[in-house]
N, C-alpha and C positions, 0 to 999 in steps of 0.2 A: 083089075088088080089092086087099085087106090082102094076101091071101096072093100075087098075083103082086108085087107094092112086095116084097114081103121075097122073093122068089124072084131077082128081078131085082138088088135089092142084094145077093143072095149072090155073084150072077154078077160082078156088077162089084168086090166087091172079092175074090175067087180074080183075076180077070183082074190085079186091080191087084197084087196080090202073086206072081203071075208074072213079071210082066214086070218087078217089083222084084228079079228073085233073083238076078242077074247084079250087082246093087251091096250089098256090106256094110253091116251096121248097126250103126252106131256104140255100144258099148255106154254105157252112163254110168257114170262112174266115180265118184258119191254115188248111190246111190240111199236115200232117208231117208221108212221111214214111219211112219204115225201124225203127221206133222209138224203137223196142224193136225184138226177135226174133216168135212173133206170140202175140196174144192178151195181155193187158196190163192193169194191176188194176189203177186206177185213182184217184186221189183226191187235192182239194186244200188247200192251206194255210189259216190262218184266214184274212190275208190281200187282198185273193182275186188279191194275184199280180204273187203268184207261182204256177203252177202245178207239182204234182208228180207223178212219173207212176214206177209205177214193174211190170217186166217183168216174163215169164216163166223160163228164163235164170235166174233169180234172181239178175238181176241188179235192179237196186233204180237209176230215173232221176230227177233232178228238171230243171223245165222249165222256162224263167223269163215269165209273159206275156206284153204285149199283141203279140211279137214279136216269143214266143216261142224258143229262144236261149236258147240249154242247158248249165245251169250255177254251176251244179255237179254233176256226176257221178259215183258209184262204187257197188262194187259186195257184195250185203248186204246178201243175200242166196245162199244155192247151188241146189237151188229147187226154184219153181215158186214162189211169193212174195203174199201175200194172204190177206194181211194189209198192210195199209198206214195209222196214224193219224201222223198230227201236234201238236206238243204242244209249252207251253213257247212261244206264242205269235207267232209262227213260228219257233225260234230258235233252237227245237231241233224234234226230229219225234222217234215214234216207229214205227218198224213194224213187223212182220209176217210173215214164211214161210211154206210149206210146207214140209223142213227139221226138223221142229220143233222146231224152233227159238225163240223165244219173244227178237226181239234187242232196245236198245236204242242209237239212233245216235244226235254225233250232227248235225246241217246243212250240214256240209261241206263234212259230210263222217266218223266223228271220233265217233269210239264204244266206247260209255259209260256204258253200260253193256247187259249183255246176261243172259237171261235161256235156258236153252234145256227141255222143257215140254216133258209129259208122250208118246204121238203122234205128227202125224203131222198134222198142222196146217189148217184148210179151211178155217175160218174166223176169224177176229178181229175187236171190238173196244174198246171207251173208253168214260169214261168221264171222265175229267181231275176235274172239280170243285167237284168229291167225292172220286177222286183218287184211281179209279179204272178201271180197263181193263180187257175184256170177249174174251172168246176164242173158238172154236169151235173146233172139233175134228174130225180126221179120225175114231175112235174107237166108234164115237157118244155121246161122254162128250159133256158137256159145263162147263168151268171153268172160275173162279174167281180169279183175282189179286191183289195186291196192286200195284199202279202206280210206289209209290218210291223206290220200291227193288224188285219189280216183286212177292213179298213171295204170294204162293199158299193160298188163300183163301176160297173158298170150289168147290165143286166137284160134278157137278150133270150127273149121267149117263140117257138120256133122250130120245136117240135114236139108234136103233139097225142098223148098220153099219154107214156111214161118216153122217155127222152136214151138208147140204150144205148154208146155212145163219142166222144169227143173225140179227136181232135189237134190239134195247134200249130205251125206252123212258123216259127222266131225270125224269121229273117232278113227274110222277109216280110209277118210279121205277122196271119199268115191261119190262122184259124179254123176247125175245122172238126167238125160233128155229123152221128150220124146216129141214126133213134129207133125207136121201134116200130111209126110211122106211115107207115115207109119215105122218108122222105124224108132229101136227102143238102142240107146247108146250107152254105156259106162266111159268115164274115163279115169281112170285111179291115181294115186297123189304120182306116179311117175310119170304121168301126160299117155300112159299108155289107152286106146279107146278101143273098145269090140262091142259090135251089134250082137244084142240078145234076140231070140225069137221074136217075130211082130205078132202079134193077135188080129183076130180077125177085122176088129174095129181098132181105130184111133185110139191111143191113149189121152185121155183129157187132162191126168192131174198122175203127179206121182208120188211115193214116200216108201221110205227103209225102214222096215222094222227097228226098233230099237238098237238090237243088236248087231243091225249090219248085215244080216245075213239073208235077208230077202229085199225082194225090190215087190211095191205094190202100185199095179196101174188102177186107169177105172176107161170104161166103156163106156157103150149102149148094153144098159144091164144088167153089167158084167161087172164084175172083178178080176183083176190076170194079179197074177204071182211069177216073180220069177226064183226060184233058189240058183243064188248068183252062183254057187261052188261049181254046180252042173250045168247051168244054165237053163234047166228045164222049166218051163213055160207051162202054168196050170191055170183052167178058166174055172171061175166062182161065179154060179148062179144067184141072183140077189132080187129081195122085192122091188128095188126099184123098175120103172118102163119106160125109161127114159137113160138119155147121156148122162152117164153120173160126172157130176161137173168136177167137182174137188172132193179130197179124200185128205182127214189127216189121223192119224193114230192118239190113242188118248188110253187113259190107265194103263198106263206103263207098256203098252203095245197088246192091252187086251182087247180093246174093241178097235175098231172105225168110224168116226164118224163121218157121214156122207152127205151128200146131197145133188139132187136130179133135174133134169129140163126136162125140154120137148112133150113129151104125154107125161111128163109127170112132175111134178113138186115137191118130193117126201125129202124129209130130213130123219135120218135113222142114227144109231147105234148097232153097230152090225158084229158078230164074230168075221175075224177078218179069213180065216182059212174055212169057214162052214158059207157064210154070205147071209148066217143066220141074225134075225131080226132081235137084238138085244132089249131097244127101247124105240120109242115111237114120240117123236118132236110133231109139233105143229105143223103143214104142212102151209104152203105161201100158194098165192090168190094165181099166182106167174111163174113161170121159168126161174127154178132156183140157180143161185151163181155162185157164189160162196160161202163157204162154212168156217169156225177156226173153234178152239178149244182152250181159256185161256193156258197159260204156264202151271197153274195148282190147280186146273181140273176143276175148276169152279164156276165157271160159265163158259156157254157154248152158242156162241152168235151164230147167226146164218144172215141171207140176203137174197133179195130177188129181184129180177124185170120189174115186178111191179111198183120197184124204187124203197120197198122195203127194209127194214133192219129187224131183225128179233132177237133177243137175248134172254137166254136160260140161263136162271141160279139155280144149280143142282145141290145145292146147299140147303134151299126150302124144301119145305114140303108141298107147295102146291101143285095141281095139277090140272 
């Protein structure tokens, strides 16, 4: 049975990279390695001028761009790093570990303060304009903060073993997990929470349409949709052959961009409701881990296993 699974995934992605050969791949124009000691969480600053990466080592880098010179460095966990936001206009960052951290730093490296939450940490974020920050759990909580002193705001137990992703959408206030128990959770600004359909596989990563009105998971895959009014639950075939790891929305919730493990490494632009192949990134040597987009849509980092960083300016023309 092993050996036809691996016969058959040979099949499907020669087929997939066939039918990919009539679109160019966009090459990266940083490719940075050794940048961390194996995969790396990503994200940028509001200015669109820094990226930051945590590593499994638990280091915190900030990058300037477009040149990619690291411009500070230090050992913010003693466990993988599992959160990155910016706040303060860029000047200072929370983040998240897997030690169970919730830190607040300034830019530079300097600890403004710490909690040590109940577990350890899989996911985080925030919203700074309601001054609050979510957290995901190894135990399967999801919990609530205050931004400015970190004090425990409530406590929702919603999945049976680890949290593996949250989203949040501001505007309506709706929460959203999914965990290793397969279940897909909302909980809305009145603490009210109801399980959406589960998908056949895991949900790896999540995100809301811009508008709130859909929830987007990712697979082995797959793509899942859910339209929250109904709750109905649609699967999106996609070139990826692999866990698509994270997923976040980009031009104004027209595409996706994605990225995959296990048999596969691609980093795409996808139609998010078709699963169709927009643009075609570079693909990484290892197991892709994370992607991000920055705030003006102007470059688009990824990461890998193989302790990689890449970064596109979709501003050039190169390819």
């Amino acid at each position: 049975m092993e050996t036809i699974f691996k016969i058959l995934n040979t099949f499907l992605v020669l087929s997939m990279l066939t039918a990919c050969q009539t679109m160019p791949q966009r090459v990266a124009d940083l490719d940075i390695e050794d940048a961390h000691s194996g995969g790396a969480l990503i994200r940028f600053d509001q200015s669109n001028q820094t990226l930051a990466s945590g590593g499994w080592e638990g280091l915190i880098k900030l990058r300037a761009l477009p040149d990619g010179k690291v411009i500070h460095a230090w050992q913010a966990h003693d466990d993988s790093v599992n959160g990155i936001v910016f706040i303060k206009q860029g000047k200072h960052i929370i983040s998240a570990g897997y030690d169970g951290h919730l830190k607040h730093w300034a830019r530079h490296g300097y600890l403004v303060k710490q909690r040590l939450l109940s577990s350890p940490i899989t996911d985080m974020l925030l919203d700074e304009s309601k001054g609050l920050v979510m957290t995901a759990h190894a135990d399967g909580s999801v919990q609530r903060h205050r931004l400015s002193d970190f004090k425990p705001l409530k406590h929702y137990q919603v999945h049976k073993g680890a949290v593996r992703a949250l989203t949040w959408h501001s505007k309506t206030q709706q929460l959203a997990s999914s965990g290793h128990d397969g279940r897909i959770v909302i909980i809305d600004r009145n603490d009210n929470s109801r399980q959406l359909p589960s998908p056949a596989t895991d949900a790896w990563s999540l995100a809301f349409t811009p508008d709130g009105t859909y929830l987007f998971g990712s697979g082995w895959f797959d793509l899942f949709s859910w339209q929250l009014k109904s709750g109905k639950l649609s699967v999106i075939d996609t070139p990826h052959r692999g866990i698509i790891k994270e997923i976040q929305f980009a031009q104004q919730g027209q595409v996706l961009a994605t990225i995959s493990r296990q048999t596969d490494s691609s980093v795409y632009y996808l139609e998010p409701f078709t699963g169709k192949i927009v643009k075609i990134f570079q693909r990484h040597e290892l197991c892709g881990e994370h992607i991000r987009v920055s705030p003006n849509g102007r470059y688009l980092a990824s990461s890998s296993d193989d302790a990689s960083l890449r970064v596109w300016d979709l501003n050039s023309d190169k390819q």
